[in-house]
Structures are given as C-alpha cells and as structure tokens.
N, CA and C atoms as a LAMMPS dump frame, in Angstrom:
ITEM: TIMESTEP
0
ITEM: NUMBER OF ATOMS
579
ITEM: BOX BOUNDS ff ff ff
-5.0000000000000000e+02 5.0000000000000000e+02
-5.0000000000000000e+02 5.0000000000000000e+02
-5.0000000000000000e+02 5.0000000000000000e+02
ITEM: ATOMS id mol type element x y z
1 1 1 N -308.395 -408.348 199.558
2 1 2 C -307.64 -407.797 198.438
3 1 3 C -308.586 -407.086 197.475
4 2 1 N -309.703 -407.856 196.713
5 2 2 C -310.369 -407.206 196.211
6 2 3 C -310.971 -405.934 196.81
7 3 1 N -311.564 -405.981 198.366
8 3 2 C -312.135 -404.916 198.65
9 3 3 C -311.195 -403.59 199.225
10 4 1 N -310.032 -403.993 198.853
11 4 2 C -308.679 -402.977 198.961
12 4 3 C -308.412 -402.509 200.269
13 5 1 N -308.746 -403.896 201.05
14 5 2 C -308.244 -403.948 202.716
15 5 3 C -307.113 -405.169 202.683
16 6 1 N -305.626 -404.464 201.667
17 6 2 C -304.656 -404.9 201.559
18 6 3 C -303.94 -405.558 202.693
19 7 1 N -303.726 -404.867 204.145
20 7 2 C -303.432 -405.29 205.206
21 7 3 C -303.856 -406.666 205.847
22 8 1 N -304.871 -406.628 205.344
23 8 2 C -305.791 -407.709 205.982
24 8 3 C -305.622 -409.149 205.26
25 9 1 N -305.491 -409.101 203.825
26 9 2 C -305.732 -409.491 202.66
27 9 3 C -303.891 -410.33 202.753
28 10 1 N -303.031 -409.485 203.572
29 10 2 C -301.723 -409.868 203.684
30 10 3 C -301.967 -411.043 205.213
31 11 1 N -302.56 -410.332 206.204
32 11 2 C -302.807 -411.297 207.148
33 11 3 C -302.97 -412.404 207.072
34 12 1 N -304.384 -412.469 205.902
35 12 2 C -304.884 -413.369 206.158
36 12 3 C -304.163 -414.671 204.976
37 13 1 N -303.862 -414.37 204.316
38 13 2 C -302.471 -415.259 203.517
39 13 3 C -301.678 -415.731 204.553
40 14 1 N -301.354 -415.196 205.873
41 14 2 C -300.256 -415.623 205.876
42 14 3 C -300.944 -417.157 206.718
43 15 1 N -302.473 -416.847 207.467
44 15 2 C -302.561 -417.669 207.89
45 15 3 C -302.854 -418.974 206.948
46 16 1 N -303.561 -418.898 205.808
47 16 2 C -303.633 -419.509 205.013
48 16 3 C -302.785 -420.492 204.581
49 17 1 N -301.67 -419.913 204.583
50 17 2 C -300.425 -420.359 204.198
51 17 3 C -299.644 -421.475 205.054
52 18 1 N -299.845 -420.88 206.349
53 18 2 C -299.752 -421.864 207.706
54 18 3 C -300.983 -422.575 207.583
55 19 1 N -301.826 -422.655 207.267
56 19 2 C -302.548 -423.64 207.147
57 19 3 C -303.211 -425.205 206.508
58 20 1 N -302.431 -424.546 205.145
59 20 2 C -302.283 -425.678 203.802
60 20 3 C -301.8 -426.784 203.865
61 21 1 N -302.284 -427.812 203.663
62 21 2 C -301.324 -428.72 203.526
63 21 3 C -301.054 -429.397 202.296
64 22 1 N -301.005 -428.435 201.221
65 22 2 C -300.006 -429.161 199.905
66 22 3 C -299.513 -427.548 199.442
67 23 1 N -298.585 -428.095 198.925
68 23 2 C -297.577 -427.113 198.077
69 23 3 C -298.185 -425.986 197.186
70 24 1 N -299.303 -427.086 195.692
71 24 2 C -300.062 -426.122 195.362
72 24 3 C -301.015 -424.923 196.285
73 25 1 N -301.486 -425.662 197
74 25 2 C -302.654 -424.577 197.889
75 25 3 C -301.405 -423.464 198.587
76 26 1 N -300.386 -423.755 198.801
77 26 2 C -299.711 -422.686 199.241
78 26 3 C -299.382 -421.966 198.303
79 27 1 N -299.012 -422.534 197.001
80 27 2 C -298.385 -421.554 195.902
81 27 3 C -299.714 -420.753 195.476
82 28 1 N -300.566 -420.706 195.58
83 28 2 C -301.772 -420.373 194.926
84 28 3 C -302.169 -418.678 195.982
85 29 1 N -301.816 -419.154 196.791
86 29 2 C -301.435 -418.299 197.668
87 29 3 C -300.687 -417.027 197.998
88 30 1 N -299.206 -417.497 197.255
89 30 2 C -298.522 -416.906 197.145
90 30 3 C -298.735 -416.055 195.807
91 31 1 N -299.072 -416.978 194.91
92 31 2 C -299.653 -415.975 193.848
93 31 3 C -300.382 -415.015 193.542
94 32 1 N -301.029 -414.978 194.563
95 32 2 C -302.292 -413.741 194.874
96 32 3 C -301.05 -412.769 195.168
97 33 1 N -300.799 -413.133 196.484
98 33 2 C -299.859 -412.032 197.208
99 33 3 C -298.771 -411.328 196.16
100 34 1 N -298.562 -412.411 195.15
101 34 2 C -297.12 -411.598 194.501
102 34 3 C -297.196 -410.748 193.001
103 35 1 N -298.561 -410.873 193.162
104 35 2 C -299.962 -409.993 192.386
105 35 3 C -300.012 -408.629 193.182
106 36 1 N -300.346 -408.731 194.649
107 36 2 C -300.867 -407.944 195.527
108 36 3 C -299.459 -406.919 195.61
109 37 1 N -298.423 -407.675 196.03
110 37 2 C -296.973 -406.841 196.106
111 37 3 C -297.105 -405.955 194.453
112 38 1 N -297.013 -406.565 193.372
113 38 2 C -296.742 -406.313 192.25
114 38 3 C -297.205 -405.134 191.934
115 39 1 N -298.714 -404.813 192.736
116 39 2 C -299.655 -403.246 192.6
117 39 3 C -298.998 -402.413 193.454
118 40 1 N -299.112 -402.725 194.934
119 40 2 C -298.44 -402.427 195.512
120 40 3 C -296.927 -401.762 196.267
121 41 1 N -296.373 -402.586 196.398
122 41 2 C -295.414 -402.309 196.961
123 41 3 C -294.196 -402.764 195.488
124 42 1 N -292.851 -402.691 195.83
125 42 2 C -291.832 -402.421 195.166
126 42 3 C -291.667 -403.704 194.217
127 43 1 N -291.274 -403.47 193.125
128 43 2 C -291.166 -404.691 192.097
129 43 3 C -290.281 -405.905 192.895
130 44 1 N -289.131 -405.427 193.536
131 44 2 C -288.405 -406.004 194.113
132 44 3 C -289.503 -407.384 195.3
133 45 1 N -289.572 -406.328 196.083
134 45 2 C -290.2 -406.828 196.884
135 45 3 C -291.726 -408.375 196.518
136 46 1 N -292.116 -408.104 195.376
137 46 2 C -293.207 -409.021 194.38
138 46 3 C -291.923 -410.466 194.259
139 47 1 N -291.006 -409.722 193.322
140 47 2 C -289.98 -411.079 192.965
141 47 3 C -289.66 -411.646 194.006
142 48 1 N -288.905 -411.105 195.522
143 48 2 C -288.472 -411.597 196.367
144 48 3 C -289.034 -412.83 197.035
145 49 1 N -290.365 -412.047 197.116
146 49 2 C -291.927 -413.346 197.662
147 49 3 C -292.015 -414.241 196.91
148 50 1 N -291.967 -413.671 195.525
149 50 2 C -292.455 -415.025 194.398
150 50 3 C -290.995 -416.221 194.379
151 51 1 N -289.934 -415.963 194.387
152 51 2 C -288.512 -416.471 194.413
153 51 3 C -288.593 -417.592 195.599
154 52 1 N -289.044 -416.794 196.907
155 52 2 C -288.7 -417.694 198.166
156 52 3 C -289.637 -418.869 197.873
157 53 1 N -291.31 -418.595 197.442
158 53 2 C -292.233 -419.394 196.976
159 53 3 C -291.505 -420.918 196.267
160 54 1 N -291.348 -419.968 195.421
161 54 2 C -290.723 -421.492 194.296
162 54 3 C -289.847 -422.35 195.005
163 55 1 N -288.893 -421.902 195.917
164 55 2 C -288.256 -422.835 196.782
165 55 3 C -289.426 -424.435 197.236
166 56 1 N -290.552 -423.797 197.745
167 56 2 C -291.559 -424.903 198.072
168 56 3 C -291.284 -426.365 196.355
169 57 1 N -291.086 -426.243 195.674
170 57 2 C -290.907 -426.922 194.107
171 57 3 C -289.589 -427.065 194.127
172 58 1 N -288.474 -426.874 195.376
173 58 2 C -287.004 -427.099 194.42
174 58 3 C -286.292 -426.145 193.335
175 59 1 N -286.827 -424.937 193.406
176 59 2 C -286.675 -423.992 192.715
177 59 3 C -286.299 -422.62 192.924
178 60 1 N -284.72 -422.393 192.655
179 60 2 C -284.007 -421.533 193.476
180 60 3 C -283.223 -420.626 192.12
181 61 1 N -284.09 -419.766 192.264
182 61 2 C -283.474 -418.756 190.925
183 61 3 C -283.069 -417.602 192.008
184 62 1 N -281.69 -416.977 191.749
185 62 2 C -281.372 -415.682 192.774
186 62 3 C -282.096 -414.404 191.453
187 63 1 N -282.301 -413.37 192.681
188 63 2 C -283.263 -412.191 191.873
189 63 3 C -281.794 -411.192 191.418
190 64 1 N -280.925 -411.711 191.499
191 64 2 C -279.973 -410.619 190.815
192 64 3 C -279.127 -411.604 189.2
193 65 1 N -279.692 -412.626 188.841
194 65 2 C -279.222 -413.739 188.035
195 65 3 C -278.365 -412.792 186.861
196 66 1 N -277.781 -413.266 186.488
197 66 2 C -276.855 -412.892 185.052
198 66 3 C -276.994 -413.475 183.987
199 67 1 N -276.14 -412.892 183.142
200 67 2 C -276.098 -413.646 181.294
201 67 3 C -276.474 -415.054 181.357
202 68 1 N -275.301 -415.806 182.101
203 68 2 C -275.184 -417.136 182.092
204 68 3 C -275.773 -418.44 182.3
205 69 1 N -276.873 -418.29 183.049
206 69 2 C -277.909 -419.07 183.508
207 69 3 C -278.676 -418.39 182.066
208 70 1 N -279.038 -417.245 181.625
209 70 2 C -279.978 -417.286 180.442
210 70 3 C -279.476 -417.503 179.075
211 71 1 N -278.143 -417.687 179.204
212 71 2 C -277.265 -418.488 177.832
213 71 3 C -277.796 -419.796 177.611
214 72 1 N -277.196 -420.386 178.973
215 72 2 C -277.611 -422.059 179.248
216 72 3 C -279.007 -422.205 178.904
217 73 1 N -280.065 -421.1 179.306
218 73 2 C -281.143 -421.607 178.98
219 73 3 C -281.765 -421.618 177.241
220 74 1 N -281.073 -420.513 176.843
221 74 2 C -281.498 -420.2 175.442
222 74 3 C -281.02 -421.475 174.685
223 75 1 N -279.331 -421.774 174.701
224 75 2 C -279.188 -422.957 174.203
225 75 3 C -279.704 -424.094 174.576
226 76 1 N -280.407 -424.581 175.384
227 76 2 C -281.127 -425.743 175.809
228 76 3 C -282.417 -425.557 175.063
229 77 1 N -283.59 -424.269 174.779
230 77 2 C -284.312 -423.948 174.227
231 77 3 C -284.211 -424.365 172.5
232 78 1 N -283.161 -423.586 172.392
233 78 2 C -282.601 -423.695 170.895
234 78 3 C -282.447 -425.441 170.067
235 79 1 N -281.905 -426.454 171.314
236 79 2 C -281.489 -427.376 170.632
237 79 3 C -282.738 -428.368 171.373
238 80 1 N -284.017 -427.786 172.009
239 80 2 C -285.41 -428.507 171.913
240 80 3 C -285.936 -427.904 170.747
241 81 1 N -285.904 -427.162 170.006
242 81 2 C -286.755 -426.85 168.915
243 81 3 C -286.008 -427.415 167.977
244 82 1 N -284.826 -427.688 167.983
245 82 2 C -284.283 -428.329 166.928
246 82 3 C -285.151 -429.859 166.662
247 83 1 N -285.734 -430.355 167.657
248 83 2 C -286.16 -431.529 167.967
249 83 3 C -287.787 -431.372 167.009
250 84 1 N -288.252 -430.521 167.112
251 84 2 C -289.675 -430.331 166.623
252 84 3 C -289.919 -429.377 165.676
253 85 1 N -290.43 -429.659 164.864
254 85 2 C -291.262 -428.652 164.014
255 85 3 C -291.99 -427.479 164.766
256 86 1 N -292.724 -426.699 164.34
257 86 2 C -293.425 -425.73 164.875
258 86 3 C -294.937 -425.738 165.162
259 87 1 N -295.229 -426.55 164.411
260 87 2 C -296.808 -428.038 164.151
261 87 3 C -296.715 -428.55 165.468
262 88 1 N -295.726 -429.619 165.428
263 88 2 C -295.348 -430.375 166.869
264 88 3 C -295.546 -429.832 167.756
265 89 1 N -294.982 -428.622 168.17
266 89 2 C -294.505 -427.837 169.139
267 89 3 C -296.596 -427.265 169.258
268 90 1 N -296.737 -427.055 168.305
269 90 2 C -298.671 -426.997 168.832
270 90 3 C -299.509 -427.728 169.452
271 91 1 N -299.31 -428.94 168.763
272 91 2 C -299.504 -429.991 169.146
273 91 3 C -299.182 -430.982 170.445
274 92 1 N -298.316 -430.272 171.299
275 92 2 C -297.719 -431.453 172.409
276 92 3 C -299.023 -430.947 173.503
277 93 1 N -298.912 -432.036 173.91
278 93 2 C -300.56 -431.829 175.395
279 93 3 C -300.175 -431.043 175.846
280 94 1 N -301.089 -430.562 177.234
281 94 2 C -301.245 -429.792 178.159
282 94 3 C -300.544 -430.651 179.188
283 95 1 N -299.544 -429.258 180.165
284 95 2 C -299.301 -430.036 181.133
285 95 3 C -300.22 -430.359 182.282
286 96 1 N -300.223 -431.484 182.634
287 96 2 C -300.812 -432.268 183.861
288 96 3 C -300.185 -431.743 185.368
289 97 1 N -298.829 -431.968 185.547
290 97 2 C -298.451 -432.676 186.774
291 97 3 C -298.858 -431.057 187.507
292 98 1 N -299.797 -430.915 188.459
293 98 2 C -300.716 -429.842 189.104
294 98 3 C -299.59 -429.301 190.036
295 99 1 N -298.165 -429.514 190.612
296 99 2 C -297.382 -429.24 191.198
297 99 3 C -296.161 -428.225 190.253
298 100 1 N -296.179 -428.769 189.21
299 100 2 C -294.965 -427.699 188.056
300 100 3 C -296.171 -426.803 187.592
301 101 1 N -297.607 -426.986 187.349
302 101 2 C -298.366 -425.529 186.87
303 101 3 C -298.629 -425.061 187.801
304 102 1 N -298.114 -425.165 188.719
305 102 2 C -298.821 -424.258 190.052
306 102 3 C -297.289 -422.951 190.211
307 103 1 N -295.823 -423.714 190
308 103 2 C -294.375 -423.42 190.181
309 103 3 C -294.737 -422.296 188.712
310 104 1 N -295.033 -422.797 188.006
311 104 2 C -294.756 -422.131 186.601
312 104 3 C -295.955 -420.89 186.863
313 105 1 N -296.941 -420.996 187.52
314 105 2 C -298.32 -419.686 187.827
315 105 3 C -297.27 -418.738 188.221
316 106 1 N -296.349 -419.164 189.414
317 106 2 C -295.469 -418.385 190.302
318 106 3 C -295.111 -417.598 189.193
319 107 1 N -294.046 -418.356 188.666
320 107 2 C -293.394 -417.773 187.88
321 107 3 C -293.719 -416.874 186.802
322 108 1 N -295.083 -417.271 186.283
323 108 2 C -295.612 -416.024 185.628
324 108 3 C -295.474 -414.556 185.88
325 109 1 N -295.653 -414.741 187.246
326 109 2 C -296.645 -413.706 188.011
327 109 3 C -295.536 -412.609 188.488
328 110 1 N -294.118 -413.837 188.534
329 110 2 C -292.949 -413.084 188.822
330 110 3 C -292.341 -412.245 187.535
331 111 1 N -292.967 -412.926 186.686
332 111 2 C -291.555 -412.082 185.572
333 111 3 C -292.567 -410.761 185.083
334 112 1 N -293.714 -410.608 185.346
335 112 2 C -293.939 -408.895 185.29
336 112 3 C -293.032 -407.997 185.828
337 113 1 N -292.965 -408.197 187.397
338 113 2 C -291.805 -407.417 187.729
339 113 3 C -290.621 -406.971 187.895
340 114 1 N -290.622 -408.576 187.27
341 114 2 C -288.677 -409.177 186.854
342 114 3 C -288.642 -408.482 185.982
343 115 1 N -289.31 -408.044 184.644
344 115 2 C -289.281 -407.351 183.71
345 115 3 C -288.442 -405.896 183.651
346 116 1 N -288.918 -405.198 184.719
347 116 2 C -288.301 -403.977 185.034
348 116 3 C -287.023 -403.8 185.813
349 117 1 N -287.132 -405.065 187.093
350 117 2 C -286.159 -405.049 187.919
351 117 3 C -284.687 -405.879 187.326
352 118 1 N -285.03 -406.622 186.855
353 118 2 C -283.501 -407.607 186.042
354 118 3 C -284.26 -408.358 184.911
355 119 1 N -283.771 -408.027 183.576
356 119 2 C -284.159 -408.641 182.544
357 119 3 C -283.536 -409.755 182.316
358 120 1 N -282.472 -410.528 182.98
359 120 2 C -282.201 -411.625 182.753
360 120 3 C -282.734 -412.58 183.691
361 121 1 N -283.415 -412.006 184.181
362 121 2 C -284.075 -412.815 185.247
363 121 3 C -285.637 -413.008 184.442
364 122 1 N -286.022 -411.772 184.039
365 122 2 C -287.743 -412.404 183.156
366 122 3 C -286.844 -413.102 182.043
367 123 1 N -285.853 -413.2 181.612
368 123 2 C -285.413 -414.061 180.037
369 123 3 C -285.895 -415.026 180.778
370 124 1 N -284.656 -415.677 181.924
371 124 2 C -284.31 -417.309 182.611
372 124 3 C -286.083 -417.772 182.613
373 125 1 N -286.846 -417.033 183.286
374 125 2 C -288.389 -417.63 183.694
375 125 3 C -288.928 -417.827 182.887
376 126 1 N -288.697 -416.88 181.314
377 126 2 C -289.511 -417.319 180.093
378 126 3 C -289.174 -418.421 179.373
379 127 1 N -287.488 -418.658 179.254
380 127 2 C -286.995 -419.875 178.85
381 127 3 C -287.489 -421.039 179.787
382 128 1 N -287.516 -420.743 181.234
383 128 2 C -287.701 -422.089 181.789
384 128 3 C -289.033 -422.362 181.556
385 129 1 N -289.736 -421.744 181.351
386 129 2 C -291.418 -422.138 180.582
387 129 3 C -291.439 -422.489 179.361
388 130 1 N -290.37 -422.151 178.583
389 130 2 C -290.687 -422.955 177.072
390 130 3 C -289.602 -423.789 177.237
391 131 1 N -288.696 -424.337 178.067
392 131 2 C -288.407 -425.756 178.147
393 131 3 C -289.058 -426.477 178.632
394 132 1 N -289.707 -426.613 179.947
395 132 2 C -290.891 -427.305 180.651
396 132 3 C -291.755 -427.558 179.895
397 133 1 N -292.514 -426.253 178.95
398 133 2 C -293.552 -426.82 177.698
399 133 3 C -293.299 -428.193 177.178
400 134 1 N -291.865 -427.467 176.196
401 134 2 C -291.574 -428.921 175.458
402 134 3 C -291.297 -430.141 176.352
403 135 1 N -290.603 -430.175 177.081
404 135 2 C -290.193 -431.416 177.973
405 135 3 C -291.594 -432.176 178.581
406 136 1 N -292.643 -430.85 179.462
407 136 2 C -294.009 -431.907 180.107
408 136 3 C -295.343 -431.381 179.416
409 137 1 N -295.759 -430.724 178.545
410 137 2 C -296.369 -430.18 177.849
411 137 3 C -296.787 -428.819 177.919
412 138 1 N -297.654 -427.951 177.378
413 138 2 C -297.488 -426.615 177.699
414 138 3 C -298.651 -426.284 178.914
415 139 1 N -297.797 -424.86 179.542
416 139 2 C -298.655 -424.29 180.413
417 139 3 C -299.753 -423.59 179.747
418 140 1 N -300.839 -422.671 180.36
419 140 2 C -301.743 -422.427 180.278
420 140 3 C -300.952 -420.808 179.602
421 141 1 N -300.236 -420.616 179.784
422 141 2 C -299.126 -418.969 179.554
423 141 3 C -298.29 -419.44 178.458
424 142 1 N -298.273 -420.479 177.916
425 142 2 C -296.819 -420.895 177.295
426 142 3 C -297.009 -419.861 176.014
427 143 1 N -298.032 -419.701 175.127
428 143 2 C -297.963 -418.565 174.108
429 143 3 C -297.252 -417.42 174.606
430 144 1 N -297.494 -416.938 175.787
431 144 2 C -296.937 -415.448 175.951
432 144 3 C -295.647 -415.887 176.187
433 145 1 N -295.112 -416.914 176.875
434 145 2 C -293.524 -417.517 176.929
435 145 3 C -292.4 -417.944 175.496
436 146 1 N -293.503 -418.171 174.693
437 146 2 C -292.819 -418.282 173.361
438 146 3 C -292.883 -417.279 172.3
439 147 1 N -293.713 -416.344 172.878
440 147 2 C -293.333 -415.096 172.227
441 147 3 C -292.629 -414.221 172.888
442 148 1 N -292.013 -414.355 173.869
443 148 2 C -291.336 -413.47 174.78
444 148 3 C -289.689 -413.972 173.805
445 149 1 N -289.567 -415.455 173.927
446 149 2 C -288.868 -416.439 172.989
447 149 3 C -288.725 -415.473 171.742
448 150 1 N -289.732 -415.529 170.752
449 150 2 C -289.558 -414.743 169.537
450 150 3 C -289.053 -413.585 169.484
451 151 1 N -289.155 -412.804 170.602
452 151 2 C -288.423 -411.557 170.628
453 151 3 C -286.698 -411.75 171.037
454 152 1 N -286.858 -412.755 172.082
455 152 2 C -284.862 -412.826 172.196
456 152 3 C -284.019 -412.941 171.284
457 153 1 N -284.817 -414.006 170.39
458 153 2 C -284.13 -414.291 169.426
459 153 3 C -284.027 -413.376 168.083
460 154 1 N -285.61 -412.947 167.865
461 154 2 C -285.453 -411.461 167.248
462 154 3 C -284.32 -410.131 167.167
463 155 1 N -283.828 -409.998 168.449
464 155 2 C -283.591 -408.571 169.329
465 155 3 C -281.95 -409.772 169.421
466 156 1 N -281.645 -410.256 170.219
467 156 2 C -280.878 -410.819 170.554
468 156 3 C -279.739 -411.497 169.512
469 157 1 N -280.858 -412.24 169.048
470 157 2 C -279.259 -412.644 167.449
471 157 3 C -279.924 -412.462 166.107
472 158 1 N -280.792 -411.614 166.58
473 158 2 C -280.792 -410.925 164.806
474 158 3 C -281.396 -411.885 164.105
475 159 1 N -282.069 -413.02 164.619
476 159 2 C -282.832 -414.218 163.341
477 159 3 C -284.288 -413.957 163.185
478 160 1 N -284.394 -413.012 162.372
479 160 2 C -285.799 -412.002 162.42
480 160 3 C -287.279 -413.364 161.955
481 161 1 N -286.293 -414.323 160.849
482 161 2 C -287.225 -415.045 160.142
483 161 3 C -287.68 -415.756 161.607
484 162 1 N -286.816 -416.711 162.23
485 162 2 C -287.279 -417.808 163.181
486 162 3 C -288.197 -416.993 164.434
487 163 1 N -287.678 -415.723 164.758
488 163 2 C -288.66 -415.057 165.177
489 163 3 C -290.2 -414.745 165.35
490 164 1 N -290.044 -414.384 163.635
491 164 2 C -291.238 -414.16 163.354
492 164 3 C -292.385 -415.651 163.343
493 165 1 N -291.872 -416.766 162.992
494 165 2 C -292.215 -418.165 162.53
495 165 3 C -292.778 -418.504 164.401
496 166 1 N -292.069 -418.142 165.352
497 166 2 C -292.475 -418.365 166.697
498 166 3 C -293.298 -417.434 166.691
499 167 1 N -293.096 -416.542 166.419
500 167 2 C -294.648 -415.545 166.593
501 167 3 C -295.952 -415.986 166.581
502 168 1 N -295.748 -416.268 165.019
503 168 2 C -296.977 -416.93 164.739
504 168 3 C -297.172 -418.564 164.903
505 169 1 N -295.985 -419.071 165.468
506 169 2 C -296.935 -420.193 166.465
507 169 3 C -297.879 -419.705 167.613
508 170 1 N -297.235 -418.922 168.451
509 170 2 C -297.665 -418.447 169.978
510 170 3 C -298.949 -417.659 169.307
511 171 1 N -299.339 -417.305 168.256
512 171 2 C -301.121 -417.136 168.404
513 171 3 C -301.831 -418.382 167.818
514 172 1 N -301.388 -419.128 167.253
515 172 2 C -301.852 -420.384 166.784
516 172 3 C -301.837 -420.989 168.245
517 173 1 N -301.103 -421.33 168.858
518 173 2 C -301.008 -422.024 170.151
519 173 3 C -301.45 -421.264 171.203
520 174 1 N -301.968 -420.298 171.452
521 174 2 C -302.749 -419.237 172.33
522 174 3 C -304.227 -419.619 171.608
523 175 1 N -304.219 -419.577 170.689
524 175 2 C -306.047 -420.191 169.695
525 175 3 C -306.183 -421.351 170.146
526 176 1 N -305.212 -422.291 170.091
527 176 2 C -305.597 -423.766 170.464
528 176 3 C -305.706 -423.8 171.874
529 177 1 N -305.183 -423.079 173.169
530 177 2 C -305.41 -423.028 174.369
531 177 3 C -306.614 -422.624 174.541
532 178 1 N -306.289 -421.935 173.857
533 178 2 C -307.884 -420.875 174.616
534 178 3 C -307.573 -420.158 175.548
535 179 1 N -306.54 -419.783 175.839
536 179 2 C -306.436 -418.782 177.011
537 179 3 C -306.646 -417.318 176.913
538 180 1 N -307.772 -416.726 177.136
539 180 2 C -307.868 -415.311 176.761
540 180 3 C -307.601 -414.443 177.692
541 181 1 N -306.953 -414.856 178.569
542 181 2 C -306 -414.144 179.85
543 181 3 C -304.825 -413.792 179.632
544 182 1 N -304.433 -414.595 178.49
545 182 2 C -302.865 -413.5 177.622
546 182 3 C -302.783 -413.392 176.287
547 183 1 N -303.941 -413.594 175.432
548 183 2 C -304.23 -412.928 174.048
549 183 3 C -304.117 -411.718 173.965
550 184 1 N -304.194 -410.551 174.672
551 184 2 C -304.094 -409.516 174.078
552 184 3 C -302.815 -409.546 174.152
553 185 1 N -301.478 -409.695 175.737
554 185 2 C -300.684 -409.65 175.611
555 185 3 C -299.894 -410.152 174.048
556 186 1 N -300.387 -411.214 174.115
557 186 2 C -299.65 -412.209 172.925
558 186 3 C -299.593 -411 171.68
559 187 1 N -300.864 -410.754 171.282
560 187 2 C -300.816 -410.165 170.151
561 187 3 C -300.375 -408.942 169.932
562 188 1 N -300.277 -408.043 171.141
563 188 2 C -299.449 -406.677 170.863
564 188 3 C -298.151 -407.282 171.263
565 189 1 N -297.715 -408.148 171.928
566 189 2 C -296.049 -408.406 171.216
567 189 3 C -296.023 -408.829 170.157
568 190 1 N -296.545 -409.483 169.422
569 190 2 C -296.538 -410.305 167.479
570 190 3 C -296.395 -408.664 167.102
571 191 1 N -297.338 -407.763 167.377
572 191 2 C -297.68 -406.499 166.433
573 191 3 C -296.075 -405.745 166.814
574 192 1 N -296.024 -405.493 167.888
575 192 2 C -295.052 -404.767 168.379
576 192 3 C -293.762 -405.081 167.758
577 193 1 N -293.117 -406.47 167.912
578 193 2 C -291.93 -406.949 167.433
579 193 3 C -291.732 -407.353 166.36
C-alpha cells in the first residue's frame, strides 16, 4: 500500500485476513483496506467493506440508513448528557475493551466516506461513538465524534449555545487525549461551525 502496489496490498489482506485468528487483527485489517478503498476506489465501495467488517462485532448498520435510526440515536445521546456535566463527560476513562476500539477504528474510517455518500449514515456512526464514549469510556476519535455532535445539534435544532459548550469540550477532551491525529480536524470544525 504504501509503496502504491495497491493490487498486491489488496491480495495480501485478503490473506491476512484468512489468516487471523481474533477479530481485532482482522478488523485492523480491514481498516487499512477501507483507507485503501477510500483513496481509491468509490466511496461506496470503502463503506460497503467497512459495514460487512463490523458484522465480525455484531454490528449491522445498512449503507442506505435513514432519519430514524439517527433520531433514536440523537435522543439516546441527548438524554446521556443529560446524565453528566461537560467536566464529567472529560473526565470518564479511556475505553479498554480492545474488541469495541478496534469496531469503533472501523467505524471511523467509515464515516469519511459516509460523509459524502449518506449523511445519515456518518450522523448514526458519530452518535454511536459518543454513546459508547459515555456508556464504556472514550475512544481515541471521540473529540472529533463530539464535535461532529456539536454541529447536529448546532445545524439541526438550532441550540447554538449547547453546541458551542460541546465544542469546546471536544478540544479540552482532544488536549486531555492527546490525540494529534484529529486535532486539526477538531479545530477547523470548532472554527468552522
């Protein structure tokens, strides 16, 4: 992949893949590849791979999803923050269980291209990362997931204040991660929205 002998780079995943024997080492896998599709070949085609993936976790989102699954999720979102302050919500650990951050990498990796191809499909993946946060603690992405958050609710029902207040958790909580693999993202959405 790196040396842009893509063909090969697809081969050899697949043996990889047949070869693994845990879930993560396969998803890890798949994550490259749905990286590799993502440059590559058709947005569609990135989600499709990344979608069947998550199945390995019990995890069956269809790539054409609607309103309704991202209603359910916003209100489930909505009435976990009711639960916590915005302190709290900094404060909860890192998640552990190496099988949901491996599902949730997927899912990262998917909602770039979900982005373009069905936006209720990058909502559902961003909500299901800032419920998982709160529920098993946050991912290593959860800043860019709760500012994706600040914008729905921004754009979506018009609550510019609570918006903005998630904003500036998700760089407070991107500072306390340390993840400088989606700081810039983070911060040209705060600037942007």
């Amino acid at each position: 992949y790196l040396n842009r002998n893509f063909d090969e780079a697809e081969r050899l995943s697949e043996v990889i893949v047949a070869m693994s024997a845990s879930k993560v080492d396969k998803a890890r896998v798949y994550t490259t590849m749905v990286v590799l599709y993502t440059n590559l070949r058709s947005p569609r085609e990135a989600i499709e791979l990344g979608l069947s993936a998550l199945k390995l976790f019990g995890v069956s989102i269809p790539i054409d999803v609607g309103r309704g699954p991202v209603v359910v999720s916003l209100l489930r979102a909505q009435r976990a923050l009711r639960r916590y302050t915005l302190e709290e919500i900094l404060a909860l650990p890192r998640m552990q269980d190496e099988e949901l951050l491996a599902a949730h990498d997927l899912m990262f990796r998917i909602a770039t291209p979900a982005y373009f191809v069905n936006p209720n499909l990058f909502a559902l993946l961003t909500l299901r990362c800032v419920n998982d946060s709160l529920r098993y603690g946050h991912v290593p992405h959860a800043p860019l997931a709760f500012m994706a958050l600040a914008t729905i609710v921004e754009t979506g029902r018009g609550d510019y204040d609570l918006g903005y207040r998630l904003g500036e958790m998700a760089l407070k909580l991107n500072d306390r991660l340390d993840n400088r693999a989606v700081a810039g993202p983070v911060h040209h959405i705060f600037a942007f929205f």
